[in-house]
C-alpha positions as CSV (number, residue, x, y, z in Angstrom):
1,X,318.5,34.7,-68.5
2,X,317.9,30.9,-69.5
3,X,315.1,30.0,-66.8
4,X,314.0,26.2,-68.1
5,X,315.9,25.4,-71.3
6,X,313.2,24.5,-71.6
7,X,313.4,26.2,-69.4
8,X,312.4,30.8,-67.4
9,X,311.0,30.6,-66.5
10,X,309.9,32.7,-64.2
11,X,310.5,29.5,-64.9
12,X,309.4,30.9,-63.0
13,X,307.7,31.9,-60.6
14,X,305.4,32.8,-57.9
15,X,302.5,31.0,-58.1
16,X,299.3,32.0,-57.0
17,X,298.2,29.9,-54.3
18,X,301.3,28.7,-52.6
19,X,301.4,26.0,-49.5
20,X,300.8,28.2,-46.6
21,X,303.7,28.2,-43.7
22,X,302.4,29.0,-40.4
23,X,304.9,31.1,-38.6
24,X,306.4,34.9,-38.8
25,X,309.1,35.1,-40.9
26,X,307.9,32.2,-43.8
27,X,304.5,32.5,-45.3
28,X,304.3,29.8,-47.9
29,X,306.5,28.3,-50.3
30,X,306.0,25.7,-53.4
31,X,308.8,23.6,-54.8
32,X,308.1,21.7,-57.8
33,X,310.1,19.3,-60.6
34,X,309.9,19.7,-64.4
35,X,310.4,17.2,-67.7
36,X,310.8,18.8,-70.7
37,X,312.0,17.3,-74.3
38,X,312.3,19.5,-77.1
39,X,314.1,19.4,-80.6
40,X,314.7,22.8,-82.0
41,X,317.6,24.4,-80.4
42,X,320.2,26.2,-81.5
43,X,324.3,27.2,-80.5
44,X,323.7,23.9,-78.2
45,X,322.5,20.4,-79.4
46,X,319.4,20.3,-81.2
47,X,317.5,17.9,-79.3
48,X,317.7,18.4,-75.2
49,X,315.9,17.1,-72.2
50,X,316.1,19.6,-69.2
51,X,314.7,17.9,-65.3
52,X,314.3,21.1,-63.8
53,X,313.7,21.7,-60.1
54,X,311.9,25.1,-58.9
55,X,311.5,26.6,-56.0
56,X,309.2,30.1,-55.3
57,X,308.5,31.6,-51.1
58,X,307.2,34.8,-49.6
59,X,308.7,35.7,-46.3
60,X,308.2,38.6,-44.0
61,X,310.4,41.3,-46.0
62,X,310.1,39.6,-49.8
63,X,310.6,36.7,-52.1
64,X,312.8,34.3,-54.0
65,X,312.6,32.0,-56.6
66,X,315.4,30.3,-57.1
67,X,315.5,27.5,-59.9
68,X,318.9,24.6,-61.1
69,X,318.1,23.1,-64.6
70,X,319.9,19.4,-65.4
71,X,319.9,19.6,-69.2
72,X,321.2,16.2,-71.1
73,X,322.0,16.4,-75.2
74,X,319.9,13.5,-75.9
75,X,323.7,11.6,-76.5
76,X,325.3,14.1,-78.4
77,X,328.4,16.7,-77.2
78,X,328.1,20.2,-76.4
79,X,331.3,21.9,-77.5
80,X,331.8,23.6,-74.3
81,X,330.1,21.3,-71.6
82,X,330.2,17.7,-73.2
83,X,326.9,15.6,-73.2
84,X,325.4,17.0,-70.2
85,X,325.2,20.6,-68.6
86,X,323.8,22.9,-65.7
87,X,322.0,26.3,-65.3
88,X,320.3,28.1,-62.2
89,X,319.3,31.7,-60.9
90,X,318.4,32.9,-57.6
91,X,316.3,35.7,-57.8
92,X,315.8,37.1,-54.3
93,X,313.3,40.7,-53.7
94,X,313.3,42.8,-51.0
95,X,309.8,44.3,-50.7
96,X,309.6,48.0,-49.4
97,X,305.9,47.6,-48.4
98,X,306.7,44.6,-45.9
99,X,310.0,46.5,-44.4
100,X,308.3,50.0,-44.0
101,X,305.2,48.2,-43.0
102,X,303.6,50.5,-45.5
103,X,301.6,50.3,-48.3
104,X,303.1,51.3,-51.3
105,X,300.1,51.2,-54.1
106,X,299.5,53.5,-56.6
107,X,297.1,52.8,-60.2
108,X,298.3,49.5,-61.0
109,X,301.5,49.1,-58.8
110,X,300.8,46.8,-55.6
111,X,304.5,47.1,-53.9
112,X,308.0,48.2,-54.5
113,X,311.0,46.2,-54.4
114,X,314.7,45.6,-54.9
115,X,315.0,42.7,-57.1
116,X,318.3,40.8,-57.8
117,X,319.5,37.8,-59.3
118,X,322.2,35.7,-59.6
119,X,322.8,33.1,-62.4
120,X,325.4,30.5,-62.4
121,X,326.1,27.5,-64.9
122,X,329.2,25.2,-65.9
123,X,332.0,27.0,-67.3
124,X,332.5,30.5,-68.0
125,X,328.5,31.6,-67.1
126,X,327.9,34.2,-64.1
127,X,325.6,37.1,-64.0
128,X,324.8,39.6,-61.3
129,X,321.4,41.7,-62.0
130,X,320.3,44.2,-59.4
131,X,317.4,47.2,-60.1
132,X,313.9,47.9,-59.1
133,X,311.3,44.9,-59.2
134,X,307.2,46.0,-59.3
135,X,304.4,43.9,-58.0
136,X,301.5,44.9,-60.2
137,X,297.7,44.1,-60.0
138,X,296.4,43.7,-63.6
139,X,292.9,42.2,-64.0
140,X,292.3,38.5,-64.9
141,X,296.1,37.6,-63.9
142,X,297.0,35.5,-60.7
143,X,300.6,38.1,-60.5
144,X,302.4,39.6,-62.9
145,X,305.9,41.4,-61.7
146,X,307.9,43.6,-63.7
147,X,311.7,43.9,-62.8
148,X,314.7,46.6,-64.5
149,X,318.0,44.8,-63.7
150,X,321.3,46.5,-64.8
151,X,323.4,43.4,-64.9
152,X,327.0,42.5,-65.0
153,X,328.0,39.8,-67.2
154,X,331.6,38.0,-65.7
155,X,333.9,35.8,-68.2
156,X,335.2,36.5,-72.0
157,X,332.2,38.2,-73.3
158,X,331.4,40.5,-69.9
159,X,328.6,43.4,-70.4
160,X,328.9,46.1,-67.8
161,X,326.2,48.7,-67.7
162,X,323.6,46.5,-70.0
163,X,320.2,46.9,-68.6
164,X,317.1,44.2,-68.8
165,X,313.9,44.4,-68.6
166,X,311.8,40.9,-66.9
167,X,308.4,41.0,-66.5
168,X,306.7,37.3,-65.3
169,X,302.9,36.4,-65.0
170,X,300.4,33.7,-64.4
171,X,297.2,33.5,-66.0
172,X,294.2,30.6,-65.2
173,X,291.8,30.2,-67.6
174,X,288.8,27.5,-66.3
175,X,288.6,24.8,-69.2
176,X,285.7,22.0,-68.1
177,X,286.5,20.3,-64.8
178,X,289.3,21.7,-64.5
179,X,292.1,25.0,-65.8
180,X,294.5,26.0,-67.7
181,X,297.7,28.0,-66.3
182,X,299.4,30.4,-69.1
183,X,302.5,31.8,-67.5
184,X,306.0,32.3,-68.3
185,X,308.9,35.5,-68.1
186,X,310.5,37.5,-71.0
187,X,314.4,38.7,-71.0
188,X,314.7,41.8,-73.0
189,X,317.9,43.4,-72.7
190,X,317.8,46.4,-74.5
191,X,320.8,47.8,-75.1
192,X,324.7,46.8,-76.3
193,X,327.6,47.1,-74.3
194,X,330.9,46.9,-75.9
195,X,334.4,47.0,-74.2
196,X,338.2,45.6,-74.2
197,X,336.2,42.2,-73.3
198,X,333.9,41.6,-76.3
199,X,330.3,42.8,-77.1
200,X,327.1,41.4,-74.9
201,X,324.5,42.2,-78.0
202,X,321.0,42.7,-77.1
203,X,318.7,40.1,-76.8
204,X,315.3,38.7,-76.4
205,X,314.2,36.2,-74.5
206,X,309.9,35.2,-74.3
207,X,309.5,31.3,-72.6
208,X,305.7,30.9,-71.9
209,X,304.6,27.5,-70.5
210,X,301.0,26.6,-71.5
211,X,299.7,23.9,-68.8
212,X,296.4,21.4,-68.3
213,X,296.0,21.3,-64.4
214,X,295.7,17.1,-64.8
215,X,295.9,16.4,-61.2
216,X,292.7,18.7,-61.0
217,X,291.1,16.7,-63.9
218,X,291.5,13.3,-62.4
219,X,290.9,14.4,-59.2
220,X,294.0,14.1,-57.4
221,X,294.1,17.4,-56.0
222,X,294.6,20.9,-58.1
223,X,297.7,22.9,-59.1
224,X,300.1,19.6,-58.3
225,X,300.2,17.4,-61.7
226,X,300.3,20.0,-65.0
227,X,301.0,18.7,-68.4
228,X,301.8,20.9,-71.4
229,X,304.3,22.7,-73.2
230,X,307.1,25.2,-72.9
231,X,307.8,27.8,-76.1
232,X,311.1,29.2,-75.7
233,X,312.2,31.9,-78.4
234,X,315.3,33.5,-78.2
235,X,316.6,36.2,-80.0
236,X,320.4,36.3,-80.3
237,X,320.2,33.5,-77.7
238,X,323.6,34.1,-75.4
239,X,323.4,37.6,-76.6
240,X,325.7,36.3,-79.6
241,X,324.5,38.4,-82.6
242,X,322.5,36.1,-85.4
243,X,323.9,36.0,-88.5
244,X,324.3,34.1,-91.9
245,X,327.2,32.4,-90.9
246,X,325.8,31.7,-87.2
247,X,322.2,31.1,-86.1
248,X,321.6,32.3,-82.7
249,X,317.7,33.2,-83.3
250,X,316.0,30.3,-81.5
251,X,312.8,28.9,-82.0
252,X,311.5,25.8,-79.7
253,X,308.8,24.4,-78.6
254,X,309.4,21.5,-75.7
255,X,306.6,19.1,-73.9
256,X,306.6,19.7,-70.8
257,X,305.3,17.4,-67.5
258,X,305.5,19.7,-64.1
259,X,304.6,18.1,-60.2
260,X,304.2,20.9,-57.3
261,X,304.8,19.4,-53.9
């Protein structure tokens, strides 16, 4: 669910305007590498810079994003991973439109798909989501997906059954000479699940990135050098239930320095 600790996300992200690939089977992909530094986090150290690297294709039968987050505790130990951690997901989506060579539109819904993901970190962290993913057309944004994921949470605190709900988005707004790119995911899993394991507690996960396009600014070529900031607000972060005794509800807000190549 963590996309940039930072992070998403969504993290993450197809973004609009993706290097073309000449060939059949690849039709463009963008990688790109992320700073951010923020100072309000909670369950983990306060302080935390995260180098993130990202990468987002379309191929003849879907997509995948697939992102690995290096986050460093500014010094300080995490009680479970020490000074220094890791976190990725790779979100791969079958699209039903490109396989049946069909197109699948209807009102606002572009294509069907079969979305999955898979998130890993150090320790005891392993996901599997699977469920129906939506491409949707929605005036004024670059894409905006909407994905239902019943996942299955491994280790001490496993949720079976627990569904989620993911949409992700880009939106450019023209500022000057040059733009700015709102986008971002949100987590919402929307129900509890409780067994002989523990309880995965619902939670709520919204990480927009707000971004200058700098490289478009100083000439240097547009949608490569962003600068900016990341607002990450969890609620029950870990889907660990907030309380008096234990603040889980996190509020951060993280500069942020992003190069697509």
């Amino acid at each position: 669910m963590k996309r940039t600790c930072t992070n998403l996300i969504v993290a993450g992200s197809l973004l609009a305007g993706g290097q073309a690939v000449a060939g059949d089977l690849l039709q463009w992909q963008n990688n790109s590498l992320s700073y951010l530094y923020g100072k309000d986090f909670q369950i983990n150290p306060r302080i935390q810079q995260t180098v993130t690297f990202e990468h987002a294709d379309a191929w003849k039968y879907g997509d995948n994003f697939f992102f690995l987050d290096r986050i460093f505790y500014n010094g300080q130990d995490d009680s479970q991973s020490g000074p220094n951690t890791y976190y990725g997901e790779f979100s791969p989506r079958l699209s039903f439109g490109k396989i049946f060579d069909q197109k699948l539109e209807m009102g606002p819904i572009k294509d069907v798909l079969l979305a999955m993901t898979y998130e890993f970190g150090e320790g005891d962290n392993e996901s599997y989501l699977i469920g129906p993913g939506f491409d949707l057309a929605i005036p004024g944004f670059d894409y905006f997906q909407l994905n239902f994921y019943n996942r299955q949470t491994e280790g001490a605190r496993a949720g079976d059954n627990v569904w989620q709900i993911t949409p992700a988005w880009a939106y450019t707004v023209p500022v000057g000479s040059s733009d700015i790119l709102i986008d971002g995911f949100i987590d919402w899993v929307v129900d509890n699940d409780t067994n002989s394991k523990g309880t995965y507690h619902a939670n709520l996960h919204i990480v927009p990135q707000i971004k200058y396009d700098l490289g478009k600014a100083l000439k240097l070529g547009a949608k490569q050098l962003y600068v900016g900031v990341e607002y990450d607000y969890w609620k029950n972060k870990y889907a660990i239930e907030d309380s008096d005794g234990f603040k889980t509800n996190q509020s951060n807000t993280s500069f942020l320095l992003k190069y697509h190549f």
